[in-house]
N, C-alpha and C positions, 0 to 999 in steps of 0.2 A: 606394723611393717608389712605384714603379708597382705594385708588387703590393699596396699599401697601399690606391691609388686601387681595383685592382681589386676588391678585398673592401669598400669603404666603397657602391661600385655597384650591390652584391647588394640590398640594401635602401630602399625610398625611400617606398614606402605603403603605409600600412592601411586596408581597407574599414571599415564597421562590422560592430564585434564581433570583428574578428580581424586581426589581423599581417599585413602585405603586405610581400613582396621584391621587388625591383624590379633590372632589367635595364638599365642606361641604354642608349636609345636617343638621343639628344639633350642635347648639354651648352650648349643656350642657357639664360642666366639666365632668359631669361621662364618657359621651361617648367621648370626649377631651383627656382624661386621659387613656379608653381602646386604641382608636386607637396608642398613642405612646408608649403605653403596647405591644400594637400586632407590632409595626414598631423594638421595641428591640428585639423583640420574631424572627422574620424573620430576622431580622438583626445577630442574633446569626446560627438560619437555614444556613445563606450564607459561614459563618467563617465554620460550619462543614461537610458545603458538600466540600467548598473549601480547605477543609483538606484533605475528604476523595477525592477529584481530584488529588490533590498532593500526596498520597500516590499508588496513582493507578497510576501516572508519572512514581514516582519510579520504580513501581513493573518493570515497562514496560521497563524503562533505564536499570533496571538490568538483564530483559530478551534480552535487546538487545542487551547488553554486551557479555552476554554467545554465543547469537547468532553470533556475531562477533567473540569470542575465536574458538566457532565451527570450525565456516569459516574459521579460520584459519587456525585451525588441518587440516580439510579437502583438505584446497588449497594446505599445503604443502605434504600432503600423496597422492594430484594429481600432483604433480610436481614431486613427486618419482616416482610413476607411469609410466609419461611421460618420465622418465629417462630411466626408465626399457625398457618401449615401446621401444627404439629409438636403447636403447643398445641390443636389441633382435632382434628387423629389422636389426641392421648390419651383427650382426653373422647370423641371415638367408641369408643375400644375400651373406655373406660371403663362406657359406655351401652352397647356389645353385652354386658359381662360384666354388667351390669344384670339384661340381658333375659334374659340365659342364665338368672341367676340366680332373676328373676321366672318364667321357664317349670318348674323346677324345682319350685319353690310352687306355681304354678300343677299341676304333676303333683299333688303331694302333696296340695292341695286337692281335684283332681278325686277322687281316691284316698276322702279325705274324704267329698265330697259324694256318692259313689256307696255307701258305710258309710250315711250317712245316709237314702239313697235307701231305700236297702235296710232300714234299720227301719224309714221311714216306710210301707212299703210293706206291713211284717208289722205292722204298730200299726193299717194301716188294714185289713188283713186280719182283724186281731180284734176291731176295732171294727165290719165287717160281721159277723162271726161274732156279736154283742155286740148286733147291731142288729136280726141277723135272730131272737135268743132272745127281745129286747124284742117285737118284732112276732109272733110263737109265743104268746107269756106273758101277754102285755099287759103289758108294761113293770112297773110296780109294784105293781101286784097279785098278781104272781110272787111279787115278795119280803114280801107281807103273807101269801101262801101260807106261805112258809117260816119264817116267825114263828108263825103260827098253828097250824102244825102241829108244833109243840114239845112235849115228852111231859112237862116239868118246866119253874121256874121258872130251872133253871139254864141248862135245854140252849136255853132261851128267849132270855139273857143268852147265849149262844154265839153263839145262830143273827144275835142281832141284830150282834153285835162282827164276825159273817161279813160280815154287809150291808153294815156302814156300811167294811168293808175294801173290799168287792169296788168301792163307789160310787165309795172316793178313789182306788181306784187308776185306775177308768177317768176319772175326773178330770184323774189325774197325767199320765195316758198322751194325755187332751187339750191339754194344757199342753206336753208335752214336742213334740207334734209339733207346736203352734205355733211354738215355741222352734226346732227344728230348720229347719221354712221360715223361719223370720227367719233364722237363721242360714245358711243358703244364699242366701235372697237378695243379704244384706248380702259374703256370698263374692264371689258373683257377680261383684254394683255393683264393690267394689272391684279386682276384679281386671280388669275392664275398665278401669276410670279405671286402674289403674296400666299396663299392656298400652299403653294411649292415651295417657298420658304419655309413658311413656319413646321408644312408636316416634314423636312426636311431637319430639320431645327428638333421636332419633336422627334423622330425615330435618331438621332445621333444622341439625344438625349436619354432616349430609353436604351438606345446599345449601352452608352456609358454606364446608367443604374446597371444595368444585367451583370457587363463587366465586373462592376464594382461588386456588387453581391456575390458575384463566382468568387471575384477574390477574398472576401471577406470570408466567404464559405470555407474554403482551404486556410485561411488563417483560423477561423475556428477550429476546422478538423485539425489544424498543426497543434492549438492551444489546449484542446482534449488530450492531444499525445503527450504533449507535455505534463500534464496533470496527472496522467497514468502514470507515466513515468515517474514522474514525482512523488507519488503513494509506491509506488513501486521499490523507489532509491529509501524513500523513509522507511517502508517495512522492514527490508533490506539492512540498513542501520539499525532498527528497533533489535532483530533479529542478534545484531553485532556487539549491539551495547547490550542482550541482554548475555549472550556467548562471555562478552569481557567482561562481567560481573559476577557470570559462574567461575571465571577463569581468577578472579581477584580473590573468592568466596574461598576456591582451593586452593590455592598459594596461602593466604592464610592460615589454613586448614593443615596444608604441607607443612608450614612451617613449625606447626604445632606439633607435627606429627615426628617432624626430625626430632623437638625438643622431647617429646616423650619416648621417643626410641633410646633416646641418649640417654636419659633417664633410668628408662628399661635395663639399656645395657650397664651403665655403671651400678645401678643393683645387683644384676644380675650377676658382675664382676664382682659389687663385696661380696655375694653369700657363695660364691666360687673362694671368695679367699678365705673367707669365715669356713666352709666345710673343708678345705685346704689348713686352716691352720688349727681346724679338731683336730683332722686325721693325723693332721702330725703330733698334737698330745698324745690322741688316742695313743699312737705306732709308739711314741716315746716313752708313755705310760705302760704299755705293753714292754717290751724291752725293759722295762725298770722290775716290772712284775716279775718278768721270766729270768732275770739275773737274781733278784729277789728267790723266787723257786729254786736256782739252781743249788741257792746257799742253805734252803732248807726244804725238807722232803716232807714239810706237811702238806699231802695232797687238796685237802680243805681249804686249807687258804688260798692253793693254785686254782681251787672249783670257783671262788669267792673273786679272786681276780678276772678273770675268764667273764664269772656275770656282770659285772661291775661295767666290764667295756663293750658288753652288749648292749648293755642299758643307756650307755653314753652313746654308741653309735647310733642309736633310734630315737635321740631328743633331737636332730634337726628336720622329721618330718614334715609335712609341711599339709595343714586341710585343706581340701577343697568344695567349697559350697556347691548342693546340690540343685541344681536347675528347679526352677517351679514346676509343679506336675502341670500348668497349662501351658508352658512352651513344649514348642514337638522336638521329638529326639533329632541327630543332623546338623545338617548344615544350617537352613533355615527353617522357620517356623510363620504361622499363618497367618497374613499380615490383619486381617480385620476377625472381632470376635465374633461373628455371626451374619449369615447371610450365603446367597447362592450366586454361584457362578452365571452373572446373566447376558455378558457377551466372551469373546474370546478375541486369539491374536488373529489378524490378519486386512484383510480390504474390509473395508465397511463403506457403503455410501459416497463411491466415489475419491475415498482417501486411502491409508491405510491405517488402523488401529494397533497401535504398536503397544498394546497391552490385554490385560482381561479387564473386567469388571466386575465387582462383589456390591451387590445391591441387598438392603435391610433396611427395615423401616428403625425408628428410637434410637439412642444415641447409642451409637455402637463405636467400641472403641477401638483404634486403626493402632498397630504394635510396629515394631523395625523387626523385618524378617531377620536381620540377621543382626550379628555385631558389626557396630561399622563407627565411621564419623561422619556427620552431617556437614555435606557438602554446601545445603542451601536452603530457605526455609524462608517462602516469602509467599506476595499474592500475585500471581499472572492471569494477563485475559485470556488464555486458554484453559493452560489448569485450575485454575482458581486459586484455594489456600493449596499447596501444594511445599509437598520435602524429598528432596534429593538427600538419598542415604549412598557411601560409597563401603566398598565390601573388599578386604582380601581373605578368600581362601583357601589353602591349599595350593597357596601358588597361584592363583587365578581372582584379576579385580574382575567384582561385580559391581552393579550402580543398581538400584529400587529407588523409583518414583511410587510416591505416593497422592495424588489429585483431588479435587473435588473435596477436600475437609472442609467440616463445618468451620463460619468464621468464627474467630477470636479463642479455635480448639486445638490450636500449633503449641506443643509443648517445648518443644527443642529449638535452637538456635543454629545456624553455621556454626563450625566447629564443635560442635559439641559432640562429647563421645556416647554412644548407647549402646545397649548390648540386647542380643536377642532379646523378644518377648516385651521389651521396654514399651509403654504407652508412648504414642508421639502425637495422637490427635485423635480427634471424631467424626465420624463416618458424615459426610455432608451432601451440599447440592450448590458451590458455587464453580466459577468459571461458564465454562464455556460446557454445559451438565443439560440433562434435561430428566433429572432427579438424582433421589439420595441413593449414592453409590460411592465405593472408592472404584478409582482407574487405579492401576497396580499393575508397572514396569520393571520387567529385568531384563539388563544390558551386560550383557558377557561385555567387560570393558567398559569405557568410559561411556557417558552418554553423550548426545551432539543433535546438534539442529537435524539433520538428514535420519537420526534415530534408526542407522544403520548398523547399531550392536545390539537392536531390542531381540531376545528369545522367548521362545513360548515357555512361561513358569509352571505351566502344565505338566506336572513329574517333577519335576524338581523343587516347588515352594507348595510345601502345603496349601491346596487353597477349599 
């Protein structure tokens, strides 16, 4: 039965947010009575902050959602995009093979027009030749010369079939190099209009690619924010679900803790009634004695009475087991068996270190500073194997993390109760470690993501 009392003693209050053990210092009903007062008072604390965790899940699910539909839109207005892109790069390479092609004609025009050049050039070289015999001759009086001086009527009929050749031909030869400048001209016009087309055709085609790649660019950069975002809102949740699973860990834990306080106190209540219904023997025994003495005046028998109720009033003491000489005297005691203090609290590297460090090589075995109930006892990607202990003493919750244990070295479970100097694991190197050390936190108060009740254990936990 006593060792029963002593263990139901270990436990009596939760702060909010986390599991409180408790020490009895005082077995008056009043204060009996406050403390399971205050253990339903926190116990309600934990239902409404784990409400308000849950509702801030939510918010975040349903920002992750939108952030998804985003994603969406965006993924498919960049896959139009890329469509566009793809169908723009063709028709441009389609329009350079255009131009290659028109530059090609255009060679072989030139080729052309310089053929041309060049007879226009000897057609007008013989029409100065042609010009300058008219201007000599006097034009047609040359040729009534060369009719009139005909020796026959035949060579007459020759001379004139000469004439009327040499007339049409310089005729033909007017004709043909009009026909050739029109025919250059009309080169020309067109091949500029086509030249002016297509690079026309080509630059609205590269505007468009450009466009399109700006916009795709900003639909990228949009799709990178989203993604941030998106690790952002997840961590964020990761962050929430693991808060709501400390918070599920201690309502458990709470609950255990009212059931053993209850416990506590209705013990506490028999052996109130039980030395309540000695004393009343005792008192009535006494009384029987001294009515007894008054009837007889042997002092001996009064001495005999007298001891008789001494000796009954000192059968309800009660022992108490003496601490192991390797826990420290106090409040708490040193949370690992060996090793040197090889960082401390405060900024480290850009963060803040919201604890010390005890680093030793071999397996070194990591204790619970103090008496408490285990809040949580699991594996995280920061701390590693890591246990949340929660602590009342003197009035005041504390919370001890303990991190970085070796795997498969967690002794203790959530809710379980431990008491100073108790083994709870082995000094290790997982999480988020860069060797074998315990990290060792104490939070005046609960603990929390923001880890805005960590204290320096420096003076106050043996280290």
């Amino acid at each position: 039965m006593k060792k029963k009392v002593a263990k139901l003693t270990l436990v009596s209050a939760l702060s909010i947010s986390s599991m409180v053990a408790y020490t009895a210092s005082t077995t008056s009903p009043a204060y009996a009575q406050s403390s399971l007062s205050e253990l339903n008072k926190e116990k309600s604390d934990i239902e409404n902050k784990q409400n308000n965790v849950k509702s801030k899940l939510d918010d975040s699910s349903n920002k992750l959602s939108d952030i998804h539909s985003e994603q969406d839109s965006v993924e498919t207005e960049i896959e139009r995009l890329n469509t566009s892109i793809s169908s723009t790069q063709v028709k441009i390479t389609e329009k350079k093979e255009q131009i290659a092609t028109t530059k090609e004609e255009v060679e072989k025009l030139e080729k052309q027009i310089k053929e041309v050049t060049e007879r226009i050039e000897k057609r007008n070289e013989l029409l100065k030749d042609r010009a300058r015999s008219y201007q000599q001759t006097g034009g047609m009086v040359n040729y009534l010369d060369v009719l009139m001086g005909s020796q026959s009527f035949s060579d007459f009929i020759d001379r004139v079939g000469a004439v009327a050749t040499i007339v049409e031909a310089d005729q033909t030869i007017i004709k043909e190099q009009e026909a050739d400048k029109k025919l250059l001209e009309q080169s020309q016009a067109e091949l500029k209009s086509k030249l002016s087309s297509l690079e026309t055709m080509l630059a609205d085609l590269e505007s468009l690619n450009s466009q399109l790649n700006s916009e795709k660019k900003e639909k990228d950069k949009l799709m990178a924010q989203l993604n941030e975002e998106e690790q952002h809102v997840h961590a964020e949740m990761l962050s929430l679900e693991e808060e709501e699973q400390l918070l599920k860990d201690q309502q458990v834990a709470m609950e255990k803790a009212i059931q053993l306080e209850q416990e506590r106190q209705a013990e506490l209540a028999r052996q109130a009634a039980e030395a309540e219904k000695q004393r009343k023997e005792a008192e009535a025994k006494a009384a029987a004695e001294k009515a007894a003495a008054q009837k007889s005046s042997n002092a001996k028998s009064s001495s005999n009475t007298t001891t008789s109720t001494s000796s009954s009033s000192g059968s309800s003491s009660q022992s108490v087991s003496k601490p192991s000489t390797s826990v420290s005297s106090g409040n708490f005691t040193r949370p690992a068996g060996s090793g040197y203090l090889s960082s401390g609290l405060g900024h480290r590297w850009g963060t803040f270190h919201a604890g010390v460090d005890i680093a030793a090589t071999g397996a070194v075995p990591i204790y619970a500073a103090a008496d408490g109930v285990v809040i949580r006892s699991y594996l995280s990607s920061s701390y590693g194997q890591v246990i949340f202990i929660s602590h009342y003493i003197d009035g005041q919750q504390y919370t001890t993390v303990y991190a970085h244990m070796r795997d498969g070295s967690r002794l203790v479970n959530a809710g379980d109760v431990v008491s100073k100097g108790q083994q709870i694991g082995t000094m290790g190197n997982t999480g988020d470690s860069t060797g074998q050390h315990l990290h060792f936190e104490l939070h005046k108060g609960p603990w929390n993501q923001a880890k805005s009740n960590a204290i320096n254990p420096v003076g106050i936990v043996p280290l």
